[in-house]
C-alpha positions in Angstrom: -29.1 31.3 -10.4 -29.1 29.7 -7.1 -26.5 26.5 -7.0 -26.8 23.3 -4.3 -23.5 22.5 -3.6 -24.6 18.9 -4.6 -23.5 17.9 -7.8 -22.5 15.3 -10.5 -21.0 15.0 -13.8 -19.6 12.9 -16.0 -18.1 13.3 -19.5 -16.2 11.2 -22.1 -13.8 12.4 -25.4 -11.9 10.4 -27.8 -9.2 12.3 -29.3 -7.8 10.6 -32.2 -6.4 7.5 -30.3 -6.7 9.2 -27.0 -9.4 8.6 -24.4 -10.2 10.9 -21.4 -13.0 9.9 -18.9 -14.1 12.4 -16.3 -16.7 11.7 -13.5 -17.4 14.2 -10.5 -19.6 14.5 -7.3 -19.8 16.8 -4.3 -21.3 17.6 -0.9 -21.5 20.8 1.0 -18.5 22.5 2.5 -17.3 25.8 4.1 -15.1 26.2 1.1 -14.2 24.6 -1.9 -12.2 21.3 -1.3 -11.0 19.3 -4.1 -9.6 15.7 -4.1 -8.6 14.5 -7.6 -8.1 11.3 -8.6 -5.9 10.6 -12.0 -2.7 8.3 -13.8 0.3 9.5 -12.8 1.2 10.7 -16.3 -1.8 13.5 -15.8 -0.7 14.4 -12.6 1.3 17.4 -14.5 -2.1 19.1 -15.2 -3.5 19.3 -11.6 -2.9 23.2 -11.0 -4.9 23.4 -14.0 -7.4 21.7 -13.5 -7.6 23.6 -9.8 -7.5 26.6 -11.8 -10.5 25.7 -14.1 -12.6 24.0 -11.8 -12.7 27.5 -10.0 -14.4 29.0 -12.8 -17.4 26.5 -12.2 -17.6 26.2 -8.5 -16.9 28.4 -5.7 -17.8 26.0 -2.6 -18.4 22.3 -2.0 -16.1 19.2 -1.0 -15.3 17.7 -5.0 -14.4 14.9 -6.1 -12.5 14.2 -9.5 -12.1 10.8 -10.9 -9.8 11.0 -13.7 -9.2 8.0 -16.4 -6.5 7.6 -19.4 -6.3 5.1 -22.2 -3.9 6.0 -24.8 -5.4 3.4 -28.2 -2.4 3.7 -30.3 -0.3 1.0 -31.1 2.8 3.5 -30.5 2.3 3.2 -27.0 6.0 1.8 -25.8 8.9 1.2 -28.0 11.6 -1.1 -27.6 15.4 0.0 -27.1 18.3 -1.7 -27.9 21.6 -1.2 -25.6 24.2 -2.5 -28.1 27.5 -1.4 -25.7 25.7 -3.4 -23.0 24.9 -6.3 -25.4 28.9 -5.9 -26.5 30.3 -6.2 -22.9 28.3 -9.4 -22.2 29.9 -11.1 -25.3 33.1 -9.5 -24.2 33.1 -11.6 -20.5 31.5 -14.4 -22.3 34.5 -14.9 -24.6 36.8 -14.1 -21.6 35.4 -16.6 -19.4 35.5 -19.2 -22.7 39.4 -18.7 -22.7 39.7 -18.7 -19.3 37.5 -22.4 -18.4 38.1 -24.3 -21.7 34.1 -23.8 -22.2 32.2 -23.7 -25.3 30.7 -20.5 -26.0 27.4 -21.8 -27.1 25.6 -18.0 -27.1 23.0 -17.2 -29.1 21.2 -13.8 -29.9 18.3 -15.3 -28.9 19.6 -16.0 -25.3 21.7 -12.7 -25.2 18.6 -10.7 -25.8 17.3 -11.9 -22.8 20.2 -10.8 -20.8 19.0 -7.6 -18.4 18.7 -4.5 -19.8 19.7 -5.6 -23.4 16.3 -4.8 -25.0 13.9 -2.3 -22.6 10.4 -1.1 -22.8 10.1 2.7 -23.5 7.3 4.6 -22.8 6.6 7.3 -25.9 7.1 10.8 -25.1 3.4 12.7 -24.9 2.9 16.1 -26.7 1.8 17.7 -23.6 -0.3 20.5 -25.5 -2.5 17.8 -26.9 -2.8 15.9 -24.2 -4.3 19.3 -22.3 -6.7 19.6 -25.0 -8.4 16.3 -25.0 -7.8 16.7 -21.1 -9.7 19.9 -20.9 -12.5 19.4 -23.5 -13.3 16.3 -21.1 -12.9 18.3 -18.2 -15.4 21.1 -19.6 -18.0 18.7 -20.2 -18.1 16.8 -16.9 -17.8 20.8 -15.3 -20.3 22.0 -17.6 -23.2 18.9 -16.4 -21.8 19.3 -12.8 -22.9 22.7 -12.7 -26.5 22.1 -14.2 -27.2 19.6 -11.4 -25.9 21.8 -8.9 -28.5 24.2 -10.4 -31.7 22.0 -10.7 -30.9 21.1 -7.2 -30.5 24.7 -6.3 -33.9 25.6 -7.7 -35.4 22.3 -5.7 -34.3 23.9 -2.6 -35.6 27.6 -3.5 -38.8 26.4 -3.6 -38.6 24.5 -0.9 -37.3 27.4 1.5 -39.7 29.8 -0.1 -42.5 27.6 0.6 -41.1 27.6 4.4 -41.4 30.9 4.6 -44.7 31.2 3.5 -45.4 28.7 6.7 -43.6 30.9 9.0 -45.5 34.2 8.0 -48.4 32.3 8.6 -47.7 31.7 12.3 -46.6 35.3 12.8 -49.9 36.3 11.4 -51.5 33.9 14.1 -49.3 35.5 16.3 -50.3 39.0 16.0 -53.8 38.0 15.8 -53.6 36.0 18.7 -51.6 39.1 21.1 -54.3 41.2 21.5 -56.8 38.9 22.4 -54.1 38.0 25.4 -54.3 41.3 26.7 -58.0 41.2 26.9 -58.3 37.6 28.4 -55.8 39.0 31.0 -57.8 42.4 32.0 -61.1 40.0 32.2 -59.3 37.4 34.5 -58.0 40.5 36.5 -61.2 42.4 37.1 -62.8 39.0 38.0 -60.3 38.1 40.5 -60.7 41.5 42.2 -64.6 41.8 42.0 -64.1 38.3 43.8 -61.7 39.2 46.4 -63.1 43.3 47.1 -66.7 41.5 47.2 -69.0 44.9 46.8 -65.4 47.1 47.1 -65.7 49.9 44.0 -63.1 48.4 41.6 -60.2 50.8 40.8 -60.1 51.2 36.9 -56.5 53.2 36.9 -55.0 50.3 38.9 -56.3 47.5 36.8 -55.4 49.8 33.8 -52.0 49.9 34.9 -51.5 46.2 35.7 -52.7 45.6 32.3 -50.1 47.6 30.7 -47.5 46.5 32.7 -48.4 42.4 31.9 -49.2 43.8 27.9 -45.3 45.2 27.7 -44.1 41.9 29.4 -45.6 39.8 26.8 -45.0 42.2 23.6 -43.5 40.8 20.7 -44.2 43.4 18.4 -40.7 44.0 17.9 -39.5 40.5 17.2 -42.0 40.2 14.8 -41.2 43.5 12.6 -37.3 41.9 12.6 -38.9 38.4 12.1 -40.9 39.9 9.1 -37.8 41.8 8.0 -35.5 38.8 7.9 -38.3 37.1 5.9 -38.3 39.3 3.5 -34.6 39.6 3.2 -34.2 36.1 3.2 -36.7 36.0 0.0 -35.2 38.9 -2.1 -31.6 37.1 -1.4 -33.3 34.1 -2.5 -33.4 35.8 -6.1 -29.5 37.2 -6.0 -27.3 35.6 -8.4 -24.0 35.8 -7.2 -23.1 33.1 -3.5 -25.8 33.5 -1.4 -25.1 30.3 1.3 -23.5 32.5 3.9 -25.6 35.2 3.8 -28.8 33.3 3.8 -27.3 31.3 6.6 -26.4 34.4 8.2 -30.2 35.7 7.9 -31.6 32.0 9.2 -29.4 32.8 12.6 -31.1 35.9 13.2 -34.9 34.6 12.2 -34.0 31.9 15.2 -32.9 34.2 17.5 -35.9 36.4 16.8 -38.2 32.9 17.3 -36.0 32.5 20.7 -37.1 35.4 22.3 -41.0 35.3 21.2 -41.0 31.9 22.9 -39.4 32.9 25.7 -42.1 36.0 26.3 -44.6 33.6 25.5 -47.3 33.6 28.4 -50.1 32.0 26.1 -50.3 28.4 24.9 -51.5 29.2 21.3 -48.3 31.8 21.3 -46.0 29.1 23.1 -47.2 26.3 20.0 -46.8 29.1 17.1 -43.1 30.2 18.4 -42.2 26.5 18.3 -43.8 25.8 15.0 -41.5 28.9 13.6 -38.0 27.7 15.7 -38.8 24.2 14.1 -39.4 25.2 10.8 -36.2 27.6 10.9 -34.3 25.0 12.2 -35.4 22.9 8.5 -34.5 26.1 6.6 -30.8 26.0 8.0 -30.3 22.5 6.8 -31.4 23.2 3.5 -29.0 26.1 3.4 -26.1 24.5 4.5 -26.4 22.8 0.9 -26.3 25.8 -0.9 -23.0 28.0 -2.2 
């Protein structure tokens, strides 16, 4: 199925007293950029998540935003340093002897001393951290992906219908090329009945004049390709695997066809039909550009 390479996703899992929140977006890109956003305690896991987001997206500038709230109330633990605690009392009694002073220490203002009691943070079990991690991770990739694809489908419709509009004006255009040819062999003849006066008219040289100003003007050629390109352009429409650069590919060659069908142009109908097609081609591209 085609895929925009505009996208969001969001997903949210409690595992036991563990909370993972994961929210994503993205914009078109060359190739697949990823910027990821996390604690510093997850920041372990970010070849992985690389690694897994590739199984969901192959182009598009990504952004992860990454959350962590751990509910227990095992979070930190406090540790004791007893020789540290014992060394304190040990100058304190020194410097007791040494002034005259009363030692007037209590555990209450020893345990205040730096570094007597510390904050420890509880060692994680890193396999169940990557499970809540990644079942969070799944979610917000698996949503991602189905936006990318409604989008996706949005824009098929909308280049398809584009192309419908740009067959039309090739069909005006062939209509219209003959009728060119004829206008020009009636202008011709009149402008030679009026300048010979009563002069017998040469059919052979107005004949060859004609053909000569028909193969200057002929467009039959870009418009096979043009029709071609159309038609590739639809059938890659329908491919499942990433189509972007290929359709964008095919767009570059429809506007080079359009390029050269203005340029030949000698007829104002032609002239407004060639840039009808180059504008509409030029709408096409944009909406690719959004497309993996």
């Amino acid at each position: 199925m085609i895929k925009s390479m505009t996208g969001f996703g969001r997903c949210e899992v409690q595992k036991d007293s563990r909370k993972f929140t994961v929210e994503l977006k993205s914009v078109n890109h060359r190739y697949l950029d990823v910027n990821i956003r996390m604690p510093k305690k997850l920041n372990f896991f970010e070849t992985a998540i690389r690694t897994l987001l590739k199984s969901y997206a192959n182009r598009g500038k990504v952004d992860i935003f990454i959350t962590y709230e751990d509910l227990s109330q095992a979070q930190v633990s406090v540790k004791y340093n007893a020789v540290l605690a014992a060394e304190y009392l040990k100058y304190l009694k020194q410097m007791e002897e040494e002034f005259g002073l009363e030692n007037d220490v209590r555990v209450s203002t020893l345990s205040r001393y730096p570094e007597v009691f510390t904050m420890e943070e509880q060692s994680e079990d890193e396999e169940e951290l990557w499970n809540g991690l990644r079942e969070a991770l799944e979610g917000a990739f698996t949503q991602f992906v189905e936006t990318r694809e409604t989008e996706g489908e949005n824009l098929k419709k909308d280049i398809l219908s584009k192309l419908d509009f740009l067959s039309e004006q090739i069909g005006d255009i062939e209509e219209r090329s003959p009728q060119i040819v004829a206008e020009y062999r009636e202008k011709l003849e009149d402008k030679m009945k009026e300048l010979l006066a009563d002069t017998q008219i040469e059919e052979n040289r107005i004949a060859a004049e004609v053909i000569l100003f028909a193969d200057k003007i002929c467009t039959d050629e870009e418009v096979v390709r043009l029709k071609s390109h159309i038609s590739h352009m639809r059938n890659t429409l329908e491919e499942q695997d990433e189509i972007g650069r290929k359709l964008d590919f095919i767009a570059q060659e429809m506007n080079r066809e359009a390029n050269t069908i203005l340029s030949k142009a000698n007829d104002i109908e032609v002239s407004d039909c060639a840039i009808r097609l180059k504008t509409e081609i030029e709408k096409i591209r944009e909406q690719i550009q959004n497309i993996e």
